[in-house]
Every structure is written in C-alpha cells, then in structure tokens.
C-alpha positions in Angstrom: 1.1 18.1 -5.7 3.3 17.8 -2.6 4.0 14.1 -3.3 4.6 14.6 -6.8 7.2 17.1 -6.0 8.8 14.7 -3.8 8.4 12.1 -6.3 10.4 14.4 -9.1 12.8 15.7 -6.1 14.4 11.6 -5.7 13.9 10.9 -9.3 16.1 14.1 -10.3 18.5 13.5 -7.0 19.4 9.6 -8.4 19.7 11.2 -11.8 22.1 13.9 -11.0 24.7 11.3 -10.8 26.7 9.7 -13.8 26.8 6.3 -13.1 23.5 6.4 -11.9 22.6 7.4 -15.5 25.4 4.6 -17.0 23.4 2.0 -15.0 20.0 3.0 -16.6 21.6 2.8 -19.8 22.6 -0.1 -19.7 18.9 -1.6 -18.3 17.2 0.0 -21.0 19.0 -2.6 -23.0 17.3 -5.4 -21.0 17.0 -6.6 -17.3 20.4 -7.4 -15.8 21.6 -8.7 -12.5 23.8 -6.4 -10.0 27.3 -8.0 -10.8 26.3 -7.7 -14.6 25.3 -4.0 -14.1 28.9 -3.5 -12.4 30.8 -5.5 -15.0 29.2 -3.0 -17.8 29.9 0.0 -16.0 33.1 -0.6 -14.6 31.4 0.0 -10.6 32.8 -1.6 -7.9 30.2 -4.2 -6.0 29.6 -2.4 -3.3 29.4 1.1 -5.1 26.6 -0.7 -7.5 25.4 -1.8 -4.4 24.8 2.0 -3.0 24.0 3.4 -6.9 21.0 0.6 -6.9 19.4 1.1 -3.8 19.1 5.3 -4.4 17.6 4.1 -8.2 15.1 1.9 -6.3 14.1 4.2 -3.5 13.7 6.9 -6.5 11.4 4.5 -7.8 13.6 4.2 -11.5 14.4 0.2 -11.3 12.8 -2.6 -9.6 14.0 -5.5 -8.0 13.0 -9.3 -8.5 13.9 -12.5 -7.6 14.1 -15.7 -9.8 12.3 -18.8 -8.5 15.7 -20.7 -8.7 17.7 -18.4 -6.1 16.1 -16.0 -4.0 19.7 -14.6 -3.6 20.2 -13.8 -7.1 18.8 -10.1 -8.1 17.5 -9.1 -11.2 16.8 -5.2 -12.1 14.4 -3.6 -14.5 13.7 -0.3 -15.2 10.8 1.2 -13.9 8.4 3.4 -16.3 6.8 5.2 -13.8 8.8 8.2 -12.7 10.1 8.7 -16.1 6.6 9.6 -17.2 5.9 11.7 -14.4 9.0 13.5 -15.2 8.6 13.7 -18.6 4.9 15.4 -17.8 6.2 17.5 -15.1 8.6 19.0 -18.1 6.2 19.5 -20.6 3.8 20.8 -17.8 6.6 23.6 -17.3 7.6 24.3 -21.1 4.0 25.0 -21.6 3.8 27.3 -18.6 7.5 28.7 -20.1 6.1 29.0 -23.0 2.6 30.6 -22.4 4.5 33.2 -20.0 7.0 34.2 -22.8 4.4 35.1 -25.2 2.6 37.4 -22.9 5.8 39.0 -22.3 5.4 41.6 -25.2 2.1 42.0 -25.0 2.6 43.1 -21.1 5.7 45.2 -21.7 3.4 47.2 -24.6 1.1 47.8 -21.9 3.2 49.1 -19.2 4.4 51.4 -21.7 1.5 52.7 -23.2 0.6 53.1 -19.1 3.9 55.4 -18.4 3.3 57.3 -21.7 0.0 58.6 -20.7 
C-alpha cells in the first residue's frame, strides 16, 4: 500500500499543474516529440523540458528513441498510473459511499441510546 500511495502522491503532484495537464492532452491525441509538445502548448523548450521529466518520473509518459536519431525524443502516454488512479478513486467513492449510508442508521442508534 505504501508504494501505491507514493505512486498516486507523483501522479497527482505532476497533475496539479496546468500545462502538465495541456501536454497530456495533447499526447492523447498521438505520440509527439518535445519541440512538437512545446509548439502545441505554447511552452518554452526548456519549460517542456522541466514539465516532461516530472510526467516521466510520475510515471504518465514514456520516452523513446527512433532508430534514425537517438537524439530525437518521442513521448507517449503511459496507461499505467492512470488506472491505478482511476482504482484508487473508485476504491474511495465506494468507501464514501458505504460510510454515508451507515450514517443514518448510526445517528438512529445513538439516539435511541440517549433516549433510554
């Protein structure tokens, strides 16, 4: 659980920004190179530069290189921590969920308790 929680802890930490959020907009769209991802979302280089390296240590996009230019950098997004974030949300709307409908039933109780 304690990894997990760190997991989530990056994942919501890279996505607390805006651009961070603009670039994985634009990725869902298709894998794009860094200067590409900066054109679309009006980033300077070296900003992108700092925005993609907290997605990638979050986990959200991965990095590849084509055969033709080791130099050139290619991003996709990364499934991963989306799904673990997307269970770790439904985990707690269940948990929400299951606690508000006790809610009533343990008020009634505590009153029926101070009646008596």
């Amino acid at each position: 659980m304690a990894k997990r929680g760190a997991n989530l802890d990056s994942v919501l930490s890279a996505l607390a920004d805006g651009n961070r959020r603009k670039v994985l907009e634009v990725l869902r769209k298709g894998s794009r190179r860094a200067g590409e991802l900066a054109d679309a979302t009006g980033l300077a280089p070296p900003a992108m530069s700092r925005h993609l390296k907290a997605l990638r240590d979050a986990g959200l996009v991965e990095e590849t290189h084509p055969e033709f230019d080791a130099r050139v950098r290619i991003y996709t997004l990364s499934a991963k921590p989306m799904a673990d974030l997307k269970s770790w949300i439904e985990d707690s709307e269940r948990a929400y969920a299951s606690q508000q409908s006790a809610a009533p039933k343990a008020a009634a109780k505590r009153g029926r308790k101070k009646a008596a």
